[in-house]
N, C-alpha and C positions, 0 to 999 in steps of 0.2 A: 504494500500500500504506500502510496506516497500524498505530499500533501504542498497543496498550491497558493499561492495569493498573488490575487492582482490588488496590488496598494495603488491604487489612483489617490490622486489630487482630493477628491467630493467623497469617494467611500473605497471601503474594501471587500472586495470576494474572498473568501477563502473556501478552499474545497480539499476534500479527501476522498481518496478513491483507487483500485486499481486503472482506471482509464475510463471515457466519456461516459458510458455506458451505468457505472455504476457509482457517479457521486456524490458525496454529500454534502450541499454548498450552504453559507450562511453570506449575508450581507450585512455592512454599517457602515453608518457614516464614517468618515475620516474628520477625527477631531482633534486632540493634543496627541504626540506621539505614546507618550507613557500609557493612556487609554484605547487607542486604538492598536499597539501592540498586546497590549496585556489580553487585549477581547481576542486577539488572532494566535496568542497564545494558552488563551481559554479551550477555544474550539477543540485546537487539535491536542489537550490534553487528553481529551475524550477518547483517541485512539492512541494511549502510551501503548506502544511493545507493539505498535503494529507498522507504524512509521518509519519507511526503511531511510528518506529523506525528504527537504520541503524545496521547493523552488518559488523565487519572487522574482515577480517582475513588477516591477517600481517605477512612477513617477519620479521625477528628478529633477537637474542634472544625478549621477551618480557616479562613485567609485567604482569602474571595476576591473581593476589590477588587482591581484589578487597577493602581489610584495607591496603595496602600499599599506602604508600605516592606516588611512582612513579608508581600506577596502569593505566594501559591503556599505559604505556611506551613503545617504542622502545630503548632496552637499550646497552648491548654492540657487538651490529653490526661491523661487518667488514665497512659498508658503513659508512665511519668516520661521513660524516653532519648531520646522521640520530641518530648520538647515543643521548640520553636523549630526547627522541620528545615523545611531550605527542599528541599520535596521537589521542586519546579517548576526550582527552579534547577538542581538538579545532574542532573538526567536533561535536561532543556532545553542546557545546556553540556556534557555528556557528551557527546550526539548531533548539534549542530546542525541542532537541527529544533522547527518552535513544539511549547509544551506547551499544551493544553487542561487544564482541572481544574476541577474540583467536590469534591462529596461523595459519599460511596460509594451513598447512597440516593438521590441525583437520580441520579447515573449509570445505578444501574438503574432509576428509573425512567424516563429515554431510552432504555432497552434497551426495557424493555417497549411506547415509544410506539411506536418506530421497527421494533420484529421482535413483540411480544407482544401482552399481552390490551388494551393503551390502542390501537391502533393507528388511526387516524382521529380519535383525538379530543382538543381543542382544549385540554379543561379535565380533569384527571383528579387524582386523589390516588393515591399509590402510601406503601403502610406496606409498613414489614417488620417482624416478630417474633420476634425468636430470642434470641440473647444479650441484646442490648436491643430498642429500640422507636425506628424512626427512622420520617420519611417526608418525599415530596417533593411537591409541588404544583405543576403545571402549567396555565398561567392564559392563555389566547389564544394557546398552541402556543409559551411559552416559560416556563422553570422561575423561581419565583418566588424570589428573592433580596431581599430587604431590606437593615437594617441589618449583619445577618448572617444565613445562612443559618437558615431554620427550624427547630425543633429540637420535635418534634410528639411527640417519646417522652416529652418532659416538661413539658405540660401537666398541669394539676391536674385530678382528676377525685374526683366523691363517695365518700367510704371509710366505709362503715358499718362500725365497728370490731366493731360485737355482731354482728355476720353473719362480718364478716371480719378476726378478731382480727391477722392477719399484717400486719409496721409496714412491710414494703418495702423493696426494697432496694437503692435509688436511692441513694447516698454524698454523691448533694447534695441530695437531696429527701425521702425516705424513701417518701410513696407517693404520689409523681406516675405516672403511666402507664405507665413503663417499670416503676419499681420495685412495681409491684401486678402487670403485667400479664406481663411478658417469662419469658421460659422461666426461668433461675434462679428466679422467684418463684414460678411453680410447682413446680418442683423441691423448695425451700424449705416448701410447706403439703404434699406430696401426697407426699411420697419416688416419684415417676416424673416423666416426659417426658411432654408432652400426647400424642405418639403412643402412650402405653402406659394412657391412660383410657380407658374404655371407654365407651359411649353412656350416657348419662343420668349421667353422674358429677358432684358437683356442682362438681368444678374443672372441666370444660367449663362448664357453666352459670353460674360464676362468671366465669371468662377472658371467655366471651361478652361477657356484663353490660359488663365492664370497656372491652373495645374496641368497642362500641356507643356506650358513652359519648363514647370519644373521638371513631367517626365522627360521630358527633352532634353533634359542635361544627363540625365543616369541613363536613357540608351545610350548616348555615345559617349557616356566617360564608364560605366557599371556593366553593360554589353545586356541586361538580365532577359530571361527566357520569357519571362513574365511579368507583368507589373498587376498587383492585387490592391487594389483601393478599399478601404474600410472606415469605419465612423460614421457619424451619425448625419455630416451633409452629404456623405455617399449613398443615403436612404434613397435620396431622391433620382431614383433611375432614369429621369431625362438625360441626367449629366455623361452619361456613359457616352451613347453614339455622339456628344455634344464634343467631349474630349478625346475621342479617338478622331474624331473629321480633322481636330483641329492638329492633334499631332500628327497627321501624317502630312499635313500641310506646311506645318513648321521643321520635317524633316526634309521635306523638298525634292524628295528622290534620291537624297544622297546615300540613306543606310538600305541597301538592295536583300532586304533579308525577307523572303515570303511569307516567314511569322507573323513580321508588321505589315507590310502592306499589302498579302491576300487575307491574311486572318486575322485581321484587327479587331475583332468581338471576341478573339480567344487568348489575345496579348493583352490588353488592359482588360482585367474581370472586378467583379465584384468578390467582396471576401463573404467566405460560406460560413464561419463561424460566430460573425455577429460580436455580440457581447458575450460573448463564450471566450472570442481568440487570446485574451489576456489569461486566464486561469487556464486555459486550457497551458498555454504555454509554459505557465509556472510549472505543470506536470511532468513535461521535457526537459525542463529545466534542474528538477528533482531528479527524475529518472538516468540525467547525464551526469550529478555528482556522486549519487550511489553508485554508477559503474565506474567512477572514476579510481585507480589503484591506489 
């Protein structure tokens, strides 16, 4: 059995389970760290001696070197109580059992490799778009990590200000890709939720634009087989043939690859596991530090 959490920002999942089939999940808010771990260290008391390990995938920025002194950390967060919280530590010594961690967008995106729309494939990009704009990268069937984790919401992308007077609402950027593209910034030009546009509105045909741009930059710098859109303005299924027209227009003929431009309904998809792909992840996450030797 192993046991998962998605620590978001607003609340937390936690589950336990051998695998999708058979979990047992609870939800809470996320409030001060000391209450919101103790609750997620409540839970899976309930299954001492059965817990081989836990995996989190966490809101952030995060630590995760694993020789760094603050590994396992939540470190400079917008959510001021949460900054320096060694989340790894105290759920890892609460239970006696390894912790797995990452980020809450690689996490689901190993939900989606391992149960969802990436499933078989080696190389894949996985966005989400809701509150903000994250995503995860998977590069020869292991999640790309660098100096620090990727942070793909806030790449810079072209802002015609005469098209699109709105400054963004990135707090460190103003209109890097989250703060042009993520649902507040919608919000912010259109007073609705992209589920409440209607076909041809032009905040679809703008949002599109904007996230074409971004995948536009990881086909030709990440090469991925796939690109998996998730979050909650990806609800809104106009957006799909909305953002595929546009990126293959913004590729211009130059990447000759039949994936993208005869299958473009089967290169950008939607993600199948929803509000699952976080905890799910955390599972994979678990399930790769218990094998670890």
């Amino acid at each position: 059995m192993f046991g998962a959490i998605e620590a978001g920002g607003t609340k937390f999942v936690c589950a336990a389970g051998t695998g999708p089939r058979d979990l047992e999940t609870i939800q809470f808010p996320t409030t001060t760290p000391a209450a919101t771990l103790e609750q997620a260290v409540e839970f899976f008391r309930r299954f001492r001696g059965q817990l081989r390990a836990v995996g989190i995938a966490s809101f952030g920025p995060v630590d995760l070197h694993p020789g760094s002194a603050t590994y396992g950390y939540i470190t400079s967060t917008p959510k001021l109580d949460w900054r320096d919280t060694d989340v790894v530590g105290c759920v890892g010594k609460s239970l006696g059992v390894p912790v797995g961690f990452d980020t809450d967008v690689n996490g689901a995106a190993l939900g989606e490799a391992r149960w969802g729309a990436a499933q078989g494939l080696s190389d894949f990009v996985y966005l989400t778009v809701g509150t903000g704009i994250g995503g995860g990268a998977v590069v020869h069937g292991e999640m790309l990590h660098g100096l620090m984790h990727p942070e793909m919401g806030h790449i810079r992308v072209p802002h015609d200000v005469a098209q699109d007077p709105y400054r963004g609402c990135c707090p460190f950027h103003g209109d890097c890709l989250e703060g042009l593209a993520c649902g507040p910034a919608i919000e912010a030009r259109w007073g609705a939720n992209a589920s409440e546009l209607p076909a041809g509105h032009a905040g679809l045909v703008l949002e599109a634009r904007y996230l074409a741009l971004g995948l536009t930059n990881w086909v030709c710098t990440l090469s991925p087989r796939r690109i998996v859109l998730g979050g909650g303005v990806m609800q809104q299924s106009l957006l799909f043939p909305l953002i595929r027209a546009e990126l293959l227009r913004l590729l211009n003929g130059y990447i000759q690859a039949p994936e993208i431009t005869e299958c473009a309904d089967r290169f950008v998809v939607p993600a199948m596991l929803g509000s699952r792909a976080g905890v799910m992840g955390g599972l994979v996450l678990a399930e790769q530090v218990a094998l670890q030797p």
